[in-house]
C-alpha positions in Angstrom: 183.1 2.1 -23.3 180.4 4.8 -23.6 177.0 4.5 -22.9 176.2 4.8 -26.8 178.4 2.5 -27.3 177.3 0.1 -25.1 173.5 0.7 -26.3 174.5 -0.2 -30.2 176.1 -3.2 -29.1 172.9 -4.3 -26.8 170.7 -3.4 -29.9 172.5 -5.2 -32.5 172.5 -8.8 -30.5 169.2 -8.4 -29.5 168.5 -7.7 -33.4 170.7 -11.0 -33.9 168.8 -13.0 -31.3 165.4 -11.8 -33.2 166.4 -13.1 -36.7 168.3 -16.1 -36.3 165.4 -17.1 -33.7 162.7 -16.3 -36.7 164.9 -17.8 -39.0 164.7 -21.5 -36.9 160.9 -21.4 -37.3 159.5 -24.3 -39.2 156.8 -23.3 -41.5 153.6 -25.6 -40.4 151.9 -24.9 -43.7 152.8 -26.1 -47.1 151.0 -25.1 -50.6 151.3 -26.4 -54.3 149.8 -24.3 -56.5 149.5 -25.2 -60.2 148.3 -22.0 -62.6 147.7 -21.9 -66.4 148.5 -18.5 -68.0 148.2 -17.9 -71.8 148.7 -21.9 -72.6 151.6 -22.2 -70.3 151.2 -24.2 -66.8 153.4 -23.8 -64.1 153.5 -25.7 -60.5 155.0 -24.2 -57.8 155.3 -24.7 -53.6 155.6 -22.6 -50.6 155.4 -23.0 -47.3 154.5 -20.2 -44.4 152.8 -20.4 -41.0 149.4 -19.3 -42.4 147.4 -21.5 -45.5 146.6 -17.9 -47.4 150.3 -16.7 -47.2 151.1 -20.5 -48.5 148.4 -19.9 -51.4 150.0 -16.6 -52.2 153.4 -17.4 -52.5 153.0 -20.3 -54.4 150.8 -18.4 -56.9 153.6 -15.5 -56.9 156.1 -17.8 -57.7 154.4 -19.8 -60.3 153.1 -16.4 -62.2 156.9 -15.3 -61.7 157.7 -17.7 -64.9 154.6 -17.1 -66.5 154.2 -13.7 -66.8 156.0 -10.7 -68.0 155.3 -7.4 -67.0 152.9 -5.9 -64.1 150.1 -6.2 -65.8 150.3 -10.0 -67.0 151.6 -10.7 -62.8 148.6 -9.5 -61.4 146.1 -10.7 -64.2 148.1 -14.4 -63.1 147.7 -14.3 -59.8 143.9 -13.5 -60.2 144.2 -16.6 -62.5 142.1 -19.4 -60.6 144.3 -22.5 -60.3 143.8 -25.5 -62.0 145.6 -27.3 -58.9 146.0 -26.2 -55.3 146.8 -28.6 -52.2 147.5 -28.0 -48.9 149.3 -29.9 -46.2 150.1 -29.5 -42.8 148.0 -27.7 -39.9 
């Protein structure tokens, strides 16, 4: 085997390793997010290891139904919600 070979091979289960290791982590941080936009309310959760990346998905995904177009996503997710709770660390 050459040593090229041998490199790709090394690089590709340590690449492995690194995502399926990532991929075990438990979020410790879960968010509902509940969002009114133009008469329409929407609920959604997500979960990540920070609060702010919780808040942000959950609005993402809850805008993802409500909206329709760039402009309306971003004018949603600048929406204050009507709900947000947290739980976890």
């Amino acid at each position: 085997m050459s040593k090229t070979t041998k490199a790709t091979v090394l690089f590709l289960a340590l690449l492995f390793g690194y995502v399926v290791f990532r991929s075990m982590s438990i979020p410790k941080i879960e968010c509902e997010v509940c969002i009114t936009y133009d008469g329409e309310q929407q609920c959604r959760k997500a979960s990540s290891d920070t609060h702010q990346m919780a808040m942000q998905s959950a609005t993402t995904a809850a805008c993802a139904t409500l909206a329709g177009g760039m402009t309306d996503s971003i004018r949603c997710q600048n929406t204050t919600p009507d709900r947000a709770t947290c739980t976890g660390e």
